[in-house]
C-alpha positions as CSV (number, residue, x, y, z in Angstrom):
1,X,48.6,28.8,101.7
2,X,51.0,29.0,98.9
3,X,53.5,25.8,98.8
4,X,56.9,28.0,99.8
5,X,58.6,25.7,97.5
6,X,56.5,26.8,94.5
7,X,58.5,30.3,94.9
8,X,61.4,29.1,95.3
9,X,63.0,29.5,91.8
10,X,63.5,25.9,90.0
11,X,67.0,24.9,88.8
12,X,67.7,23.6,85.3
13,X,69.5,20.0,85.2
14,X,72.5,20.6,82.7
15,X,75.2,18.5,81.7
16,X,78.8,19.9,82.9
17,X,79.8,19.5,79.1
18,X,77.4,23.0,78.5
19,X,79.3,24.6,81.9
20,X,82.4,27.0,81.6
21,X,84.7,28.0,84.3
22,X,84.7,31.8,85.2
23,X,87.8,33.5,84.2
24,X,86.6,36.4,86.2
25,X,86.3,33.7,89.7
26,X,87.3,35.6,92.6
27,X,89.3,32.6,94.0
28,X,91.9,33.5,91.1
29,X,92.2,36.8,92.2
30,X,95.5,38.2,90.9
31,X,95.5,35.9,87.8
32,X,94.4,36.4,84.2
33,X,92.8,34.3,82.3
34,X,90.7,34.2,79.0
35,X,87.1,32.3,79.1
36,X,88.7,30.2,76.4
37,X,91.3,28.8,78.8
38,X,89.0,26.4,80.6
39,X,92.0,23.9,81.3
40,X,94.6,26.5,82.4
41,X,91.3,27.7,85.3
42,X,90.6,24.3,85.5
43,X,94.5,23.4,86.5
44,X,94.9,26.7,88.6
45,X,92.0,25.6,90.9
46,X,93.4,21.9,91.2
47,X,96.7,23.2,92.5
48,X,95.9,25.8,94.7
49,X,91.7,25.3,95.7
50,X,92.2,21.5,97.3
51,X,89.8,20.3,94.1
52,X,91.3,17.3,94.9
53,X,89.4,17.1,98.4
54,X,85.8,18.0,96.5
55,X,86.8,14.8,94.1
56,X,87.5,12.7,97.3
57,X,84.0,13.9,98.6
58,X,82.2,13.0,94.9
59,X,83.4,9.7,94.4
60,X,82.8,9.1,98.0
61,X,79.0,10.1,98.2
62,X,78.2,11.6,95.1
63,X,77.2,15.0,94.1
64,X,75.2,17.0,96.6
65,X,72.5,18.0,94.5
66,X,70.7,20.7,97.1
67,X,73.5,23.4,96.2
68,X,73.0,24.8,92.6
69,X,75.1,25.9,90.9
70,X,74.6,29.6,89.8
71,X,75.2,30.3,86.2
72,X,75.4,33.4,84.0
73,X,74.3,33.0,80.2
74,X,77.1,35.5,78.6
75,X,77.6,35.8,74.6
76,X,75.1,32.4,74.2
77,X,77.4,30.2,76.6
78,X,76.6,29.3,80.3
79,X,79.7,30.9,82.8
80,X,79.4,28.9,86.2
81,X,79.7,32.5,88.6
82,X,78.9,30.8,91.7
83,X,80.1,27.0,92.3
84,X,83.7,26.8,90.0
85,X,84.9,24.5,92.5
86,X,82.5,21.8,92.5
87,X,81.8,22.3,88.6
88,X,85.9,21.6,88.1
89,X,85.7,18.7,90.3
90,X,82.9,17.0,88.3
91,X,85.1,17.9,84.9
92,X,87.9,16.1,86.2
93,X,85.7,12.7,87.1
94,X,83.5,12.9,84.3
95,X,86.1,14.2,81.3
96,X,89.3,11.4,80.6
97,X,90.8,13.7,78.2
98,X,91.0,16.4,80.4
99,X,92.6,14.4,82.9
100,X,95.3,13.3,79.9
101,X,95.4,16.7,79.2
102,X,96.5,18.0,82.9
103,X,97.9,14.5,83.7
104,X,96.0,13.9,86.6
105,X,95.7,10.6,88.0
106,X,92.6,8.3,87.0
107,X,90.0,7.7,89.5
108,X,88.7,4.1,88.0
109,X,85.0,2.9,88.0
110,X,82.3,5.3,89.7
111,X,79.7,3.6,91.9
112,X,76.5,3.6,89.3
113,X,74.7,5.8,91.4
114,X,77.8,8.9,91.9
115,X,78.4,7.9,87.8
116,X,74.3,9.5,87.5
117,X,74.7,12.3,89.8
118,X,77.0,13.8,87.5
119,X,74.9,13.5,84.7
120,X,72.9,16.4,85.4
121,X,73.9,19.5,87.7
122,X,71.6,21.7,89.1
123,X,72.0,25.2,88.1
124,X,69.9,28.3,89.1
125,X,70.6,30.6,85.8
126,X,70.2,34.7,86.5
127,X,72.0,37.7,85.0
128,X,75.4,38.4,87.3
129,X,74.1,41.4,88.8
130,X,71.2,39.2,90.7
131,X,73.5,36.5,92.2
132,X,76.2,39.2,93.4
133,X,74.0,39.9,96.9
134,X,74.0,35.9,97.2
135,X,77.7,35.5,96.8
136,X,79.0,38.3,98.5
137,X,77.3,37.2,101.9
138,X,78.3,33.5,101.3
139,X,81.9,34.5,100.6
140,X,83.1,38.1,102.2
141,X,81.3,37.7,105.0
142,X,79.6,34.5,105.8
143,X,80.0,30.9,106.0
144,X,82.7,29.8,103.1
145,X,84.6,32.8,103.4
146,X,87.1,33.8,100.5
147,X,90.9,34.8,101.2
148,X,91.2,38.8,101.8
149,X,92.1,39.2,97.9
150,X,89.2,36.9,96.6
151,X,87.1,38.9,98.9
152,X,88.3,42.7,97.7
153,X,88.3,41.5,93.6
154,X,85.2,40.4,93.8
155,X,84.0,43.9,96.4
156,X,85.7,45.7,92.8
157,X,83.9,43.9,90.5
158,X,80.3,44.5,92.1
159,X,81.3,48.2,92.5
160,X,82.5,48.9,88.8
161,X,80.5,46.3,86.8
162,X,77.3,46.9,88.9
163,X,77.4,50.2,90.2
164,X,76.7,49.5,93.7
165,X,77.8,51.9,95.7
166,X,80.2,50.9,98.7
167,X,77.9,51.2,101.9
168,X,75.2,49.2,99.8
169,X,77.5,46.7,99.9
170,X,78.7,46.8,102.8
171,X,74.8,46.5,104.2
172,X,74.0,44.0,102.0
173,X,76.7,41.5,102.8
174,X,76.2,42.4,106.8
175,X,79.7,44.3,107.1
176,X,79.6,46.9,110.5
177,X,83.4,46.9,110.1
178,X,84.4,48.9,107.2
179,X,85.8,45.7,106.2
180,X,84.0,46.5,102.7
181,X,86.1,49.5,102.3
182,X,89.1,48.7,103.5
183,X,89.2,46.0,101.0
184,X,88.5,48.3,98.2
185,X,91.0,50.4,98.7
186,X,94.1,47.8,99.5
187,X,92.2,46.3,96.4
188,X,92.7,49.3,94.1
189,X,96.3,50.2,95.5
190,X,97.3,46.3,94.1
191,X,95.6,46.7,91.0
192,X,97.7,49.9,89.7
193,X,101.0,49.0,90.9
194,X,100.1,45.7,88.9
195,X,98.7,47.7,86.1
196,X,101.9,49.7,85.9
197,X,103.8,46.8,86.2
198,X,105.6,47.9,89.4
199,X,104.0,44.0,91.2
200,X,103.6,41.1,90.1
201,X,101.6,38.8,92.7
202,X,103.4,36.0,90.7
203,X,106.7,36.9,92.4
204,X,105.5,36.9,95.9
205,X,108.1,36.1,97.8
206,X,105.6,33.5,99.7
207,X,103.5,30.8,97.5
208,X,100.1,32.9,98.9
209,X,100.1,36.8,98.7
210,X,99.5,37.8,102.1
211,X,97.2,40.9,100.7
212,X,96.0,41.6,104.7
213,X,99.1,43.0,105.4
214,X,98.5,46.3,102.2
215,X,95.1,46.7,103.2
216,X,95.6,46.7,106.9
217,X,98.6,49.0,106.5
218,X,96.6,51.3,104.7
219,X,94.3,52.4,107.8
220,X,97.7,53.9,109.4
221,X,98.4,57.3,108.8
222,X,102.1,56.7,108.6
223,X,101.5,54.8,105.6
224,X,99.2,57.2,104.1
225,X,101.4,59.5,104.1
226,X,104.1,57.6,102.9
227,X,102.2,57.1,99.9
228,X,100.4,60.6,99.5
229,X,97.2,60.0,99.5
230,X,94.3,59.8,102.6
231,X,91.0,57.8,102.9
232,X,89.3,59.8,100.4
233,X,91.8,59.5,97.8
234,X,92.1,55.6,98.9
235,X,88.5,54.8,97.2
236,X,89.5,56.5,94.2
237,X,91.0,54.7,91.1
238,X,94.5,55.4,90.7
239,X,95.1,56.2,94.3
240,X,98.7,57.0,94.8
241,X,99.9,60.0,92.8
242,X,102.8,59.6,90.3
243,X,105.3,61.2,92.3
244,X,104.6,58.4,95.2
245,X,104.9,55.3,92.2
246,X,108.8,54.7,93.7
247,X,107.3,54.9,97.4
248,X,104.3,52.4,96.2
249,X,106.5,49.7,94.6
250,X,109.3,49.7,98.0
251,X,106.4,49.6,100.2
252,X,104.7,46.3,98.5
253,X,108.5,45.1,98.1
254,X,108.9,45.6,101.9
255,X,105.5,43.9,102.7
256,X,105.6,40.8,100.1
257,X,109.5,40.4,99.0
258,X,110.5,38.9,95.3
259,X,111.2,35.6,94.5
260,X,113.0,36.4,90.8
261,X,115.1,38.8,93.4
262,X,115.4,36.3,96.2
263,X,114.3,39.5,98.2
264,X,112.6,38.5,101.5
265,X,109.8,40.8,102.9
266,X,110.4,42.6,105.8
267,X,107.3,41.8,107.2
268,X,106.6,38.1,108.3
269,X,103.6,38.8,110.8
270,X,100.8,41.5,111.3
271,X,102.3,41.5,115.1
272,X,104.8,42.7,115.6
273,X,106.2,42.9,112.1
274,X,103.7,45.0,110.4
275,X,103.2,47.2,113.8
276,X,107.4,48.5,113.9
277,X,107.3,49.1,109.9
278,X,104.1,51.3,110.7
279,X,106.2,53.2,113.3
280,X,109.1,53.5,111.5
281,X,107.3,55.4,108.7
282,X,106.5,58.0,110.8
283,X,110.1,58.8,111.1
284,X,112.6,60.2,108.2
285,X,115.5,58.3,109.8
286,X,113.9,55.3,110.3
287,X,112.7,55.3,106.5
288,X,116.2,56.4,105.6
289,X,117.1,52.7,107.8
290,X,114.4,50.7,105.6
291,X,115.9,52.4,102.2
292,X,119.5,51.1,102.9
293,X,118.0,47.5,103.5
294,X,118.8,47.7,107.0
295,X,116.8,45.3,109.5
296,X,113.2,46.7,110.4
297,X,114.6,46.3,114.3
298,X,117.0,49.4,113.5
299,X,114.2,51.2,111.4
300,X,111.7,50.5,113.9
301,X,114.2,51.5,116.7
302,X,115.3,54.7,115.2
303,X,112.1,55.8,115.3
304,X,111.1,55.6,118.5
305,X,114.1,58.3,119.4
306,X,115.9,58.1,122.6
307,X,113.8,59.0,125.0
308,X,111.0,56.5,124.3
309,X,113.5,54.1,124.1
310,X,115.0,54.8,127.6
311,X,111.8,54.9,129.0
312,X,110.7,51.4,127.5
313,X,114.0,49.8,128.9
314,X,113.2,51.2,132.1
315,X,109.9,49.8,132.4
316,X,111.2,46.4,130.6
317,X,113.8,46.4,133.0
318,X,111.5,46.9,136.5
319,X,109.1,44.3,134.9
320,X,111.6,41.7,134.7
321,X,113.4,42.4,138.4
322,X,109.7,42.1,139.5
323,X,109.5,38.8,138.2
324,X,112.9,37.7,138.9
325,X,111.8,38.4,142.6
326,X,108.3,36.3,142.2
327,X,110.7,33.3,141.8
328,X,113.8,34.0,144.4
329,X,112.3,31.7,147.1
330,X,111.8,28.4,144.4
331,X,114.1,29.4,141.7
332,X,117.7,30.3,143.8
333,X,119.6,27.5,145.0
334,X,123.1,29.5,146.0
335,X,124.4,29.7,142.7
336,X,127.4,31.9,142.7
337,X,127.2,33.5,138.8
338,X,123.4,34.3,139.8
339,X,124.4,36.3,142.9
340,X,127.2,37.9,141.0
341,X,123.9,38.8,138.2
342,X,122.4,40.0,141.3
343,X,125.8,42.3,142.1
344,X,125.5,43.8,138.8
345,X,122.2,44.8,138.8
346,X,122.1,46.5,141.9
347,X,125.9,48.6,140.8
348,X,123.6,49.7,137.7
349,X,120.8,50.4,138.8
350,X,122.7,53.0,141.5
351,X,124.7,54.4,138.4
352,X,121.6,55.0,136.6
353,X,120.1,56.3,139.6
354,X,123.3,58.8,139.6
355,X,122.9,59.5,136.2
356,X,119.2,61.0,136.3
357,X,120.1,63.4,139.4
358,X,119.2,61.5,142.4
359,X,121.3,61.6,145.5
């Protein structure tokens, strides 16, 4: 039989000196950068990828030398596509400029035997398009997941550098969700309101974008329509139509804020934030609410109209005596403002009773 190991493809052992940092790295989704700007990457992923922790882990044990690296060789140099992380955390121990340069704190003497595990670095070299199937199930939808934007830049990239069409990715990486295609879309929405400069992810209200909250507002109708456009037109580039750009830009204002405005979003959590500002879409008047900067409560009430409302309190309302009642026997010691409570709710509850026509 065939040693297994003999197909296995062989790394080469490279010094991190030949190694560059990928601009294009989905982990700086929503950030520019130029492949010449290797400290600027380099500093970006220190501050906001816990480098610091892979350092920890190096100096610690070494470098783990059973993960390669996967590399891309682009105009003659060697771009690091899969393993940015790691490479940046081997930069930082093994480069004392660079640390000058970034002014990050010096590690002292490695142990001899870390010091040579950094000599060399395993790396697997292939052309981009032969390491996306290897990535994408590592990192959308496997074991070292990505954040939702990471995931949906890199979901763009495969589709418009590659050509792969969505349901090929979608199989590939094990997705039974539409997750794939939900995050294209959300993904392509961002992107123009960025390229029109209507967003900047930059001025977030919160440090992280919460990008969940555009692409799971997308799969409501309400907000389709809001912004003109339905699934279809959701996978297209360019989604919302020019006369919906206004619409586009309150809508990401409402779901991520501003700092440079000191505008907060709207929307804090999925439940129930995201769930009333879907609801209150679907209304004229409760939009109308959201456009005067009202609170989402009064938008999201509005909506609902009257008679939902009066049938929620209702319900609320014989919920809660129900409960109250679970707790008379253990919970009721003769206080007198309690029965008076008790008082109340019996003189409305016949009032309301009056009120809807019974005798």
């Amino acid at each position: 039989m065939t040693d297994p190991t003999l197909l296995r493809p062989q790394p080469e052992w490279l010094s991190p000196n030949e190694l560059l940092l990928d601009p294009g790295n989905p982990s700086l989704a929503g950030h520019e950068f130029a492949l010449e700007e290797q400290d600027r990457i380099l500093e970006w992923l220190w501050k906001n990828k816990s480098v610091n922790e892979l350092v920890d882990s190096i100096v610690a044990s070494g470098f783990w030398q059973h993960e390669e690296l996967f590399a891309s060789r682009e105009k003659g140099r060697l771009v690091v596509v899969e393993g940015n992380r790691r490479l940046a955390a081997v930069k930082v121990l093994t480069d004392a400029s660079l640390r000058a340069r970034l002014r990050l704190r010096d590690f002292g003497p490695l142990n001899p035997e870390v010091q040579a595990s950094l000599e060399k670095l395993p790396v697997l070299i292939r052309p981009r398009q032969e390491i996306w199937e290897f990535i994408g199930f590592k990192h959308v939808n496997g074991p070292q997941e990505w954040d939702s934007i990471a995931k949906a830049q890199y979901i763009y990239r495969v589709r418009k550098e590659f050509g792969v069409e969505l349901p090929t990715i979608a199989r590939t990486i094990g997705d039974r969700h539409d997750t794939v295609a939900r995050l294209y879309s959300g993904y392509l929405v961002l992107k123009q309101a960025q390229d029109l400069n209507l967003f900047d992810p930059d001025d977030c209200y919160r440090k992280k974008l919460p990008f969940s909250h555009l692409w799971t507002a997308l799969g409501y109708s309400n907000v389709r329509t809001f912004l003109g456009v339905d699934s279809e037109r959701l996978l297209q580039p360019d989604p919302v139509p020019h006369e919906k750009l206004e619409d586009l830009q309150t809508l990401l204002l409402w779901l991520f804020g501003s700092q440079r405005r000191e505008i907060r979003p709207i929307v804090d959590r999925q439940n129930p934030d995201l769930r009333h500002l879907v609801e209150a879409l679907g209304n004229p008047k409760g939009i109308q609410i959201l456009r005067a900067d009202l609170p989402l409560a009064a938008a999201f009430e509005a909506s609902l109209g009257d008679e939902r409302l009066f049938q929620d309190a209702l319900i609320e309302a014989e919920h809660n005596l129900r409960e109250a009642k679970r707790f008379v026997a253990t919970g009721y010691h003769g206080e007198e403002h309690l029965l008076e409570t008790s008082a109340n709710v019996e003189t409305l509850a016949k009032s309301l009773r009056r009120e809807i026509g019974w005798s």
